[in-house]
Phi, psi and omega in degrees: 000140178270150198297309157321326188269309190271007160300286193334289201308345174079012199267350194275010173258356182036094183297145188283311173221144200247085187266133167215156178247121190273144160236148160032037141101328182284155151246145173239022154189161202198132156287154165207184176226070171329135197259133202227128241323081171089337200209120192305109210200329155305084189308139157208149180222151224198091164251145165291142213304309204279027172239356164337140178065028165270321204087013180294302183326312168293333188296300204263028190254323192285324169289327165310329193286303197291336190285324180273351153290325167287331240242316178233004179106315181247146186224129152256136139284100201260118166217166196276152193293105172122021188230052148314301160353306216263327197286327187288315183292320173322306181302307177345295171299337184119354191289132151271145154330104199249298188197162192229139180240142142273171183185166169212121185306151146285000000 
């Protein structure tokens, strides 16, 4: 996994709360919840390269969503432009397309 996929993934922000999902004793995919004004509801997912194209993301993407829609009303999903994978599962769940944001790194 690239130093880019776990920026994207929100987990290099050390997230509060974590879901992951295991196979045969490994994890090949995780979820988190980022705290997004106070309160944990910034969704991010993060699979390992050889369990890709499973549908995992959505799988452990679908609990991050549901603790923070119980938990505050709201779930975002965040992806980087051009990471279709990540955009399909989001639609997968239900997220609609809302606004594409810019920035510019130092």
């Amino acid at each position: 996994m690239s130093d880019e996929d776990w920026e994207e993934s929100g987990f290099a922000d050390d997230p509060p709360l974590a879901f992951v999902l295991c196979e045969d004793g490994q994890q090949v995919a995780a979820a988190n919840l980022n705290v997004l004004d106070g309160i944990p509801r910034d969704i991010g997912v993060l699979v390992s390269g050889h369990a890709r194209g499973r549908g995992l993301s959505a799988e452990v993407g679908r609990h991050a969503a549901s603790y923070a829609i119980r938990g505050s009303g709201l779930a975002r999903w965040a992806a980087r432009i051009g990471n279709e994978p990540s955009t399909r599962a989001a639609l997968r769940l239900g997220f609609e397309p809302y606004v594409t944001q810019l920035g510019i790194r130092p």
